[in-house]
C-alpha positions as a Markdown table, in Angstrom:
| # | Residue | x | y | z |
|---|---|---|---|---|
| 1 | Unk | 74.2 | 5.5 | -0.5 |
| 2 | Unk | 73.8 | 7.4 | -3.7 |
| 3 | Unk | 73.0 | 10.9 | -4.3 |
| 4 | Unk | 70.2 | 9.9 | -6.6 |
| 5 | Unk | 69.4 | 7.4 | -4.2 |
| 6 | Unk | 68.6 | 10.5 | -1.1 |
| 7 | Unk | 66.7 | 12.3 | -3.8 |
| 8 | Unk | 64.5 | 9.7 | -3.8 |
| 9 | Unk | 64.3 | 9.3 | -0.4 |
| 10 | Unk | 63.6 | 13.0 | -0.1 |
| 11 | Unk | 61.0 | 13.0 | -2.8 |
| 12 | Unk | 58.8 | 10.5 | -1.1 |
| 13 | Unk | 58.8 | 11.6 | 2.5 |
| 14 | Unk | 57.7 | 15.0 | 1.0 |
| 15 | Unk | 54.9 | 13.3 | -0.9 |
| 16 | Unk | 54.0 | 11.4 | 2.6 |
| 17 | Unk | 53.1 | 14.3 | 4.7 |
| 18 | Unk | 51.5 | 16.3 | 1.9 |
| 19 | Unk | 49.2 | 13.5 | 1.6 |
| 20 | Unk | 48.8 | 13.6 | 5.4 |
| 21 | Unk | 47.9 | 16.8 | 5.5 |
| 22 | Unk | 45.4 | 16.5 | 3.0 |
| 23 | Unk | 43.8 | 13.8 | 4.7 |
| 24 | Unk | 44.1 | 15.8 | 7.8 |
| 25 | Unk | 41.7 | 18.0 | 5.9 |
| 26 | Unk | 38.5 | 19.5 | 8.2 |
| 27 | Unk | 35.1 | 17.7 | 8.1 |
| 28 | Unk | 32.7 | 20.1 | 7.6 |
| 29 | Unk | 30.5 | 21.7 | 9.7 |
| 30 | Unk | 26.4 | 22.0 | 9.9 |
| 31 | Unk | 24.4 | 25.4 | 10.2 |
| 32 | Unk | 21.2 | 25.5 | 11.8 |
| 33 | Unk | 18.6 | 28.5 | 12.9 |
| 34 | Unk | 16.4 | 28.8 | 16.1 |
| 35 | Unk | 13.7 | 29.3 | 16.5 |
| 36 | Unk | 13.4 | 29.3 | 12.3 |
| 37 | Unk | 14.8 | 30.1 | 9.7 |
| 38 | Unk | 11.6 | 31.9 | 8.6 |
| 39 | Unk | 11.3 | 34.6 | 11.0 |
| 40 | Unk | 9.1 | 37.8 | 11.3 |
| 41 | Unk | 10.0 | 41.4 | 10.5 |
| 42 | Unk | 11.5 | 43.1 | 14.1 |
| 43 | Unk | 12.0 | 39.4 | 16.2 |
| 44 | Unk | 15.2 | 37.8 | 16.7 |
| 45 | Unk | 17.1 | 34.0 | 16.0 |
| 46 | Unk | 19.6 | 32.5 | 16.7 |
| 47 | Unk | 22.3 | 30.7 | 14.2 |
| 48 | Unk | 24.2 | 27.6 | 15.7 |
| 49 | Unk | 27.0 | 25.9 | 13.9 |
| 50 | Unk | 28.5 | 22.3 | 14.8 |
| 51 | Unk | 31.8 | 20.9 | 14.5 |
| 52 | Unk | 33.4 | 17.7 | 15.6 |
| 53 | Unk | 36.1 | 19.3 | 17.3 |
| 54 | Unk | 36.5 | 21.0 | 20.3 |
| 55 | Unk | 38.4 | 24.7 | 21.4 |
| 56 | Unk | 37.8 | 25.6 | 18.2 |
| 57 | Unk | 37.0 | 29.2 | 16.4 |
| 58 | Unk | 33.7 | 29.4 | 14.4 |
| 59 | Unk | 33.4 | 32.1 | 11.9 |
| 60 | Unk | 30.1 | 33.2 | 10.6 |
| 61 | Unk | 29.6 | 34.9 | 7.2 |
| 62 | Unk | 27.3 | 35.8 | 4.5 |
| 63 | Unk | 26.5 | 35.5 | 0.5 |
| 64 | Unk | 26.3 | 39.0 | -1.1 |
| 65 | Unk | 27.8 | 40.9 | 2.1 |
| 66 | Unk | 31.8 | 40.7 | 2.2 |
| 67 | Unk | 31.6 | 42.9 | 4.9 |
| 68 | Unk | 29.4 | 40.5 | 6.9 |
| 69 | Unk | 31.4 | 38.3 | 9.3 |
| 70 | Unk | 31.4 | 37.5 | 13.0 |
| 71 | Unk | 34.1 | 35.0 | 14.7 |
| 72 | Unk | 33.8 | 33.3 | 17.9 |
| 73 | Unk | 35.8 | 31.0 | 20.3 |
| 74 | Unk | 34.4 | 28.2 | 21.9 |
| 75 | Unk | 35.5 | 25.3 | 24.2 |
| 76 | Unk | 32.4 | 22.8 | 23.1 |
| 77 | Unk | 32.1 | 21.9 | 19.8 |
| 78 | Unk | 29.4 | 24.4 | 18.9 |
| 79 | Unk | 29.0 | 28.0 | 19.0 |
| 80 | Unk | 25.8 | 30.5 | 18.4 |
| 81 | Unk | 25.1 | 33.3 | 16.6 |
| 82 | Unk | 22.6 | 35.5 | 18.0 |
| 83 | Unk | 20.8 | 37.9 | 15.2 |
| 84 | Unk | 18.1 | 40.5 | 17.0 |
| 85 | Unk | 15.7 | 43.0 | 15.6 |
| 86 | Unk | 15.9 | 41.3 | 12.5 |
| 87 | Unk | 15.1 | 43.7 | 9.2 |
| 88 | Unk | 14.6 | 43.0 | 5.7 |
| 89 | Unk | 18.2 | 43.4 | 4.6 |
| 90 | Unk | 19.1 | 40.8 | 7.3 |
| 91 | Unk | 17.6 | 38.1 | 5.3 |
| 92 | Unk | 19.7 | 35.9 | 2.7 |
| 93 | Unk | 22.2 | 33.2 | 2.6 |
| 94 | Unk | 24.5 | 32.3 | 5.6 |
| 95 | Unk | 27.4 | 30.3 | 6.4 |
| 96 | Unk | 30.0 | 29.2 | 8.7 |
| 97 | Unk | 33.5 | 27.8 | 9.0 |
| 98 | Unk | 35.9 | 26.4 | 11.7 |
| 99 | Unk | 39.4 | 26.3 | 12.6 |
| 100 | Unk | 41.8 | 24.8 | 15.5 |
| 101 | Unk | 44.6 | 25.4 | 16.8 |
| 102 | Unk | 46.4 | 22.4 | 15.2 |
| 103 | Unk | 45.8 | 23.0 | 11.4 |
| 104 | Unk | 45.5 | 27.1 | 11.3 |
| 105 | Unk | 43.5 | 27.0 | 8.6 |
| 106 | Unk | 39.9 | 27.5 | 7.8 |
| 107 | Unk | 37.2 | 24.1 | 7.3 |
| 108 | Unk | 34.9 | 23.9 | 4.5 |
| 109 | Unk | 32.2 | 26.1 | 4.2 |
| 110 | Unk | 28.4 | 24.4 | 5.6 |
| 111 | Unk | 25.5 | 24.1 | 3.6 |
| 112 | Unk | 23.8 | 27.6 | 3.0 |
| 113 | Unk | 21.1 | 28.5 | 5.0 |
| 114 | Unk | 18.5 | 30.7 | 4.1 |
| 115 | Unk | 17.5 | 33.3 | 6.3 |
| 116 | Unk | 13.7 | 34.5 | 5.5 |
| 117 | Unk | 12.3 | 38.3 | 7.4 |
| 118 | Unk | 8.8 | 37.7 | 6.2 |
| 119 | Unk | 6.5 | 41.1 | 6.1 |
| 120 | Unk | 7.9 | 43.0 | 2.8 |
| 121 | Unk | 5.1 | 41.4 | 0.7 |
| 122 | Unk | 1.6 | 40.5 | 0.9 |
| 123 | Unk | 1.0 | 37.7 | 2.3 |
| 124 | Unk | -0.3 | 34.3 | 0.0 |
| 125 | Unk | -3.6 | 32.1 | 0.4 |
| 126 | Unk | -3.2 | 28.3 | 1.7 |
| 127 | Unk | -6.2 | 25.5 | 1.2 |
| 128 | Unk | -6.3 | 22.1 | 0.3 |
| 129 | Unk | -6.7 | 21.2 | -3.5 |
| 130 | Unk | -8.9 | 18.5 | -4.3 |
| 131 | Unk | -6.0 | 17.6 | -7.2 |
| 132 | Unk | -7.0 | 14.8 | -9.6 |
| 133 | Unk | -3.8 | 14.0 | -10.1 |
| 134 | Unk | -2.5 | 12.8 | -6.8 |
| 135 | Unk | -1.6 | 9.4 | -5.9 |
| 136 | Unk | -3.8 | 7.5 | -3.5 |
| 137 | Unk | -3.0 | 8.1 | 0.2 |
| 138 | Unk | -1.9 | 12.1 | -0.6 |
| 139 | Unk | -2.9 | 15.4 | 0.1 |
| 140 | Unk | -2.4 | 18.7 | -2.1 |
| 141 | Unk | -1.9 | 22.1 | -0.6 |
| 142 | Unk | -2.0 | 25.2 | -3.0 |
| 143 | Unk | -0.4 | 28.6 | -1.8 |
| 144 | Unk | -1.4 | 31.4 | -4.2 |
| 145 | Unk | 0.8 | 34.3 | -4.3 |
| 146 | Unk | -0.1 | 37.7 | -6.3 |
| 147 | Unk | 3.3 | 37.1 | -8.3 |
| 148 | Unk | 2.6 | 38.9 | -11.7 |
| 149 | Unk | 4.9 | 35.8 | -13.4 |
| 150 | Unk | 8.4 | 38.2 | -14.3 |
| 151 | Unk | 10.6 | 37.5 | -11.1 |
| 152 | Unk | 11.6 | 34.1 | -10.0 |
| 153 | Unk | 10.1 | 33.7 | -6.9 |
| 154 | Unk | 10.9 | 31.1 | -3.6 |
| 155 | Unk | 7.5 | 29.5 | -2.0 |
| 156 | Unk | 8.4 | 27.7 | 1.5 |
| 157 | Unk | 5.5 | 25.8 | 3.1 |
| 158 | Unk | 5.8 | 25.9 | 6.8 |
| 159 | Unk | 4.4 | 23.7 | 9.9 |
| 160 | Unk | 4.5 | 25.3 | 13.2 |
| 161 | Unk | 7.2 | 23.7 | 15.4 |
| 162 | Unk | 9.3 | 22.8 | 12.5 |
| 163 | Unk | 12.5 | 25.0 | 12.4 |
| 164 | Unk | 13.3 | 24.8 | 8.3 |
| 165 | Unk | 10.5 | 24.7 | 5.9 |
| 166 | Unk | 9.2 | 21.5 | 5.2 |
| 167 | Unk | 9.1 | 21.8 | 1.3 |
| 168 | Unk | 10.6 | 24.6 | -0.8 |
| 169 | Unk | 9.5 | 25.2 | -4.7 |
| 170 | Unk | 11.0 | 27.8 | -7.3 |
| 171 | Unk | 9.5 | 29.3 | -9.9 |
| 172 | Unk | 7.7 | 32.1 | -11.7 |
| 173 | Unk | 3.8 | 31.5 | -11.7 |
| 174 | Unk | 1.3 | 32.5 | -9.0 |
| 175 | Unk | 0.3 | 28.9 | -8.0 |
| 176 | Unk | 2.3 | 26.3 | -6.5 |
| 177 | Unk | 1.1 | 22.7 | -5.2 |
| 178 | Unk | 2.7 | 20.6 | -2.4 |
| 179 | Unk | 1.9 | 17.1 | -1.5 |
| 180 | Unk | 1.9 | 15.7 | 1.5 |
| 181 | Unk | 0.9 | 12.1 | 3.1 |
| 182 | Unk | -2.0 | 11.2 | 4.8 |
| 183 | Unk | -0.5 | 10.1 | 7.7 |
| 184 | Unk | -0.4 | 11.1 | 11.9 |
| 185 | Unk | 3.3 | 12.0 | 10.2 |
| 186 | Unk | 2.5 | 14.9 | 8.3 |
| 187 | Unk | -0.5 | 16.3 | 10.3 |
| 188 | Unk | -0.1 | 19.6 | 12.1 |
| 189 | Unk | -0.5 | 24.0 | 11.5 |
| 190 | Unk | 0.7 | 25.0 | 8.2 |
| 191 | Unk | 0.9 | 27.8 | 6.4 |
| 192 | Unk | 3.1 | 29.3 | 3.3 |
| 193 | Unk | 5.6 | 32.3 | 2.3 |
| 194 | Unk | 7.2 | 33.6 | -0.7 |
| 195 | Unk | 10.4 | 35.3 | -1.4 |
| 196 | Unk | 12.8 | 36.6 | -3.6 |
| 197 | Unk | 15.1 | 34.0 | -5.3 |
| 198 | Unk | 17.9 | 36.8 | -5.6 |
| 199 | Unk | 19.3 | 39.5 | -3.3 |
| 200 | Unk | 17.9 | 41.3 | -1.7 |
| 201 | Unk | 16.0 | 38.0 | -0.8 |
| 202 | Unk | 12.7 | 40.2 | 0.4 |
| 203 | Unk | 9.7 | 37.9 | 1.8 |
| 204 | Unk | 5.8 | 37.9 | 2.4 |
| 205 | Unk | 4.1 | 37.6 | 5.1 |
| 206 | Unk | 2.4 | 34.2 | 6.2 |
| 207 | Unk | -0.5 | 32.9 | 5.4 |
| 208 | Unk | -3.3 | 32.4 | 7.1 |
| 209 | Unk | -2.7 | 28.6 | 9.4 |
| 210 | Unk | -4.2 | 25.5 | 7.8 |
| 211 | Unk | -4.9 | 22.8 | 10.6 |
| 212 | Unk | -4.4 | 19.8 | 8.8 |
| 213 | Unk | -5.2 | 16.2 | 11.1 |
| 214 | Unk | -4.5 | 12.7 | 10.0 |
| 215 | Unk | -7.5 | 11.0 | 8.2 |
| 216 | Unk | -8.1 | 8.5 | 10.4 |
| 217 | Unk | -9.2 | 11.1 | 13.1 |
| 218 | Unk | -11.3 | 13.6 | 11.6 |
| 219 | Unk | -13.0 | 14.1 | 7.7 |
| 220 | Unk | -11.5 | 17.0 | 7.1 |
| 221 | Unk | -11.2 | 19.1 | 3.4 |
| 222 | Unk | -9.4 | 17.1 | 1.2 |
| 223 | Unk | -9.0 | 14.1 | 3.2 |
| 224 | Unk | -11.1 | 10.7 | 2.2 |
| 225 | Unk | -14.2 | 10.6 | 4.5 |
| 226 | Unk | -14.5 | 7.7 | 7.1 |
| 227 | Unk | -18.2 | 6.6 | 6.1 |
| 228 | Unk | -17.0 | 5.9 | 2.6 |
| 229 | Unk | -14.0 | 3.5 | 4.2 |
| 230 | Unk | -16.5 | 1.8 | 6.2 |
| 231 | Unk | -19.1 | 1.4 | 3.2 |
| 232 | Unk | -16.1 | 0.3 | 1.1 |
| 233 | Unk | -15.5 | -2.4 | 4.1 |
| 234 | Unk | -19.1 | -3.0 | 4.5 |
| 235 | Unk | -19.2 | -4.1 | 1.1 |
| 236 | Unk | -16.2 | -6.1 | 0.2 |
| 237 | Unk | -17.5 | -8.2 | 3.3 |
| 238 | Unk | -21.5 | -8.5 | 1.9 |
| 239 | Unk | -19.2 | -9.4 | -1.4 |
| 240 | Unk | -17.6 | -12.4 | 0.2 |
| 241 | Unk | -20.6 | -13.7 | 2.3 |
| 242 | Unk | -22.4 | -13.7 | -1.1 |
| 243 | Unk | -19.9 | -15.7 | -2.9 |
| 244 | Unk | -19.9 | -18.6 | -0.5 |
| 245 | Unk | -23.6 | -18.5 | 0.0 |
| 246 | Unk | -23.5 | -19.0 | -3.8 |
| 247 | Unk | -21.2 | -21.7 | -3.6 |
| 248 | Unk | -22.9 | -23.7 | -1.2 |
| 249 | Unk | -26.3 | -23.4 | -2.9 |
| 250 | Unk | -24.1 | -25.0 | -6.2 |
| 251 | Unk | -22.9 | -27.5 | -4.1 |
| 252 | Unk | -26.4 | -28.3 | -2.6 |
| 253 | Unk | -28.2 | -28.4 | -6.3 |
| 254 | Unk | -25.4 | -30.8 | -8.1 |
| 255 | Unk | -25.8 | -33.1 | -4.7 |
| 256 | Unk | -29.5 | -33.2 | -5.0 |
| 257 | Unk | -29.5 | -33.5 | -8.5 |
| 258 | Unk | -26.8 | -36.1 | -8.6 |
| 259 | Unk | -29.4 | -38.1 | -5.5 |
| 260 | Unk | -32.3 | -38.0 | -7.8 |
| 261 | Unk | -30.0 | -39.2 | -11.1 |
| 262 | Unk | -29.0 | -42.1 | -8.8 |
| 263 | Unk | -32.5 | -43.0 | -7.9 |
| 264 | Unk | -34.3 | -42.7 | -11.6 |
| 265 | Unk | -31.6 | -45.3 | -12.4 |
| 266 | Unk | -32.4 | -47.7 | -10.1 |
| 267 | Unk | -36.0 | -47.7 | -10.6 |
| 268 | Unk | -35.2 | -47.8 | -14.3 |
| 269 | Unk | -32.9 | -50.7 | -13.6 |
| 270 | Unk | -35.6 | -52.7 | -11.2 |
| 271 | Unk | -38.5 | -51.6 | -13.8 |
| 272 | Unk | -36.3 | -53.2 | -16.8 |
| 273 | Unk | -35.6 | -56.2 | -14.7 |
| 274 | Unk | -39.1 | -56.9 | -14.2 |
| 275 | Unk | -40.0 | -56.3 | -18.1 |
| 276 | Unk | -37.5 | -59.1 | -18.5 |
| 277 | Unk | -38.6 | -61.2 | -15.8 |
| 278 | Unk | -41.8 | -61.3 | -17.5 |
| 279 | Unk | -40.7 | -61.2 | -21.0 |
| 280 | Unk | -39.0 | -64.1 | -20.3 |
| 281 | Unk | -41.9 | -65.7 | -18.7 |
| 282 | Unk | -43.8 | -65.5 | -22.0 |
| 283 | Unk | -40.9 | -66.8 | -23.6 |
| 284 | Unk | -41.1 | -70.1 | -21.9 |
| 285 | Unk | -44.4 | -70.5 | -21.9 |
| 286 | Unk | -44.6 | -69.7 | -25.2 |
| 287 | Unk | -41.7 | -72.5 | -26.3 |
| 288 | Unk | -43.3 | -75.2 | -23.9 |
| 289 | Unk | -45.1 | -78.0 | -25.6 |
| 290 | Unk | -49.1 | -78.0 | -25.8 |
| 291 | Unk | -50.4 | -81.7 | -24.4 |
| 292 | Unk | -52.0 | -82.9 | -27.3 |
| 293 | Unk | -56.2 | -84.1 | -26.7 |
| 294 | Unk | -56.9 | -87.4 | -27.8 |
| 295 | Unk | -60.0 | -88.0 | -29.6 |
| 296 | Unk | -61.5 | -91.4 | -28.5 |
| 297 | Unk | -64.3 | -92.6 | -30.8 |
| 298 | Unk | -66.7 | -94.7 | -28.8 |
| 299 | Unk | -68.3 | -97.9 | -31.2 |
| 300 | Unk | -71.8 | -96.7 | -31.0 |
| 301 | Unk | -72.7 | -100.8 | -31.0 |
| 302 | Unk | -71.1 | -101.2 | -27.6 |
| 303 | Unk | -73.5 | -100.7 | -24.8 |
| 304 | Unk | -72.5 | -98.4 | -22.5 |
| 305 | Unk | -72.0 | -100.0 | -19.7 |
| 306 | Unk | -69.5 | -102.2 | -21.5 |
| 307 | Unk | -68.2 | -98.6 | -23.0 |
| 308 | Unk | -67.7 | -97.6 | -19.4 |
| 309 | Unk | -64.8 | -99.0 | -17.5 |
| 310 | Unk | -65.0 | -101.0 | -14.9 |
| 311 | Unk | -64.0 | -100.4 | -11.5 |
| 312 | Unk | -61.2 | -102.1 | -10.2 |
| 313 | Unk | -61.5 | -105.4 | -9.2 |
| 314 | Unk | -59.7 | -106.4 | -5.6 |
| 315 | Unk | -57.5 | -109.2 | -5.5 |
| 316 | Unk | -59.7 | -111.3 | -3.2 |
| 317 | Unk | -62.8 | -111.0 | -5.7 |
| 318 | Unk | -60.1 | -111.8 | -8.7 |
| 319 | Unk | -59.4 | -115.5 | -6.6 |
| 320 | Unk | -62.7 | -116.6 | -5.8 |
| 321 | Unk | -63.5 | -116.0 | -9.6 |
| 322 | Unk | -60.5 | -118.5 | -10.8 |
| 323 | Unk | -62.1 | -121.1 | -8.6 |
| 324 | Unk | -65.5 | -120.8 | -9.6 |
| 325 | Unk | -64.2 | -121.5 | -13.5 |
C-alpha cells in the first residue's frame, strides 16, 4: 500500500469519529419552577431541570449574574434547585445545563425561564372587556397597569394552579387585552402582573382574582347569557314549524283549486254536450220534410151521401149482389 494511499486512510477515519462525536452531541434539557414561576416577595420555589440521562451533573445558572451558578449530582435524570426567601434581585432569567461522565462536556443551555418576585410595584386592575372586536366563542380580559408609557414593560396573566403564565404580552402602554375561549378549558381564578422587560426584572403585585366559569354554567360578565341561546333556539324552531305549516297550506290550496278546475270542466263539458244534443235536435227537425195537405174540392152537385164514402162492404154481401144481377 501507498503512502498517499494511508493518508487517505487516515484522513477518513479522522473525519469518522469527529462526526461521531458530533452526533454524540447532548439533547437538551427542560427547566421548570414549582410552585410558579411567579412567586411572592419573601416565599420560596423550587427550579427542576430534566435530562434524558442518568448519573449525571446539572448545573444551574443565570442571565445578568456571572457570579450566579449552583451544580449538582444526581443519580435520576432530574435534579432541583431550591430558591428560599426569595427577594427582588432574585428574579430574572434562569438556566441549566448537563454533563456525564462519558462526554465531559457541558449540554446545551434549556429554554430561559423567567423568574417573577411580584410586590416592587403596584399592583394592576383585571375585568372582562366587552371587546367588539372578538371572534365569536371568545372572552377579553383587560389588565390595566399605571405604566406612564416610557419603559417596556412584561404583563403575565395568571390562573391559579397553573405553574407558568398562561399568556405573556410586551409592550409600553398601560392597557393590555387577552383572549381566551369560552370553554370548561379555560375557566378558572385569574389574575395579572407586570414586570420589567430588562434587569433588574422588578414586578407588581397581583391583581385582584377574576373567577371566570364556562358559559354554559353560569351568565357571568362578558359571557353570552343562556336566555338569549334558548330564545335564539326557541326561534329557529317557531321558524321551521312556520315554513312547513306554509307549505302544506300551498299544497292544500293548488289541490283544492286544481279539484274545482277539474269539476267546472266537466260540467262545462256535459253542459256543451247537451247544447249540442239539442242543437242537433233542431237541426233534424228542421231538415225533415213537411207532409204536404191535400186540398180535396168536393163537386157541390154531388149529394152528400154519395160525397161520403161508403163503408166497406164484406165479402159475403159483395156475392149475394153478383147473383141478384
Amino acid at each position: 500500500m501507498s503512502a498517499e494511499s494511508l493518508w487517505l486512510l487516515c484522513l477518513g477515519l479522522c473525519l469518522g469519529l469527529a462526526d461521531q462525536g458530533e452526533n454524540e452531541k447532548l439533547p437538551r434539557p427542560s427547566l421548570c419552577a414549582w410552585p410558579s414561576s411567579v412567586v411572592e416577595l419573601g416565599s420560596s420555589v423550587t427550579l427542576q431541570c430534566r435530562a434524558g440521562f442518568q448519573n449525571a451533573t446539572f448545573m444551574l445558572g443565570k442571565l445578568h449574574d456571572p457570579g450566579f451558578k449552583q451544580e449538582q449530582s444526581s443519580a435520576e435524570t432530574k435534579a432541583e434547585f431550591p430558591l428560599a426567601s426569595l427577594q427582588p434581585e432574585d428574579a430574572g432569567g434562569y438556566f441549566c445545563a448537563y454533563k456525564t461522565a462519558a462526554t465531559g462536556q457541558w449540554s446545551e443551555q434549556s429554554q430561559r425561564l423567567q423568574l417573577v418576585v411580584t410586590g416592587s410595584w403596584p399592583a394592576p386592575s383585571l375585568s372582562v372587556s366587552a371587546d367588539p372586536e372578538a371572534a365569536p366563542g371568545h372572552r377579553t380580559l383587560r389588565c390595566l397597569t399605571p405604566n406612564n408609557g416610557s419603559e417596556c414593560l412584561i404583563t403575565a396573566l395568571l390562573r391559579t394552579g397553573t405553574p407558568d403564565p398562561v399568556q405573556v404580552k410586551e409592550g409600553r402602554e398601560n392597557q393590555t387585552d387577552f383572549t381566551l375561549r369560552e370553554s370548561s378549558e379555560d375557566r378558572g381564578s385569574y389574575s395579572c402582573v407586570y414586570y420589567q422587560c430588562d434587569w433588574p426584572h422588578l414586578g407588581s403585585s397581583r391583581s385582584s382574582r377574576l373567577e371566570m366559569q364556562a358559559t354554559d354554567e353560569t351568565d357571568g360578565p362578558g359571557a353570552p347569557s343562556t336566555k338569549t341561546d334558548l330564545r335564539s333556539i326557541l326561534a329557529a324552531t317557531f321558524s321551521c314549524l312556520a315554513i312547513v305549516l306554509l307549505l302544506i297550506c300551498v299544497f292544500l290550496v293548488d289541490g283544492w283549486t286544481r279539484q274545482d278546475a277539474s269539476g267546472g270542466d266537466s260540467s262545462k263539458s256535459s253542459h256543451s254536450k247537451c247544447d249540442k244534443q239539442e242543437t242537433s235536435d233542431f237541426a233534424h227537425l228542421e231538415n225533415s220534410p213537411v207532409p204536404e195537405v191535400t186540398h180535396v174540392e168536393l163537386n157541390a152537385d154531388i149529394p152528400s151521401e154519395v160525397a161520403s164514402v161508403p163503408a166497406e162492404v164484406p165479402p159475403a154481401s159483395r156475392e149475394g149482389a153478383e147473383l141478384e144481377v
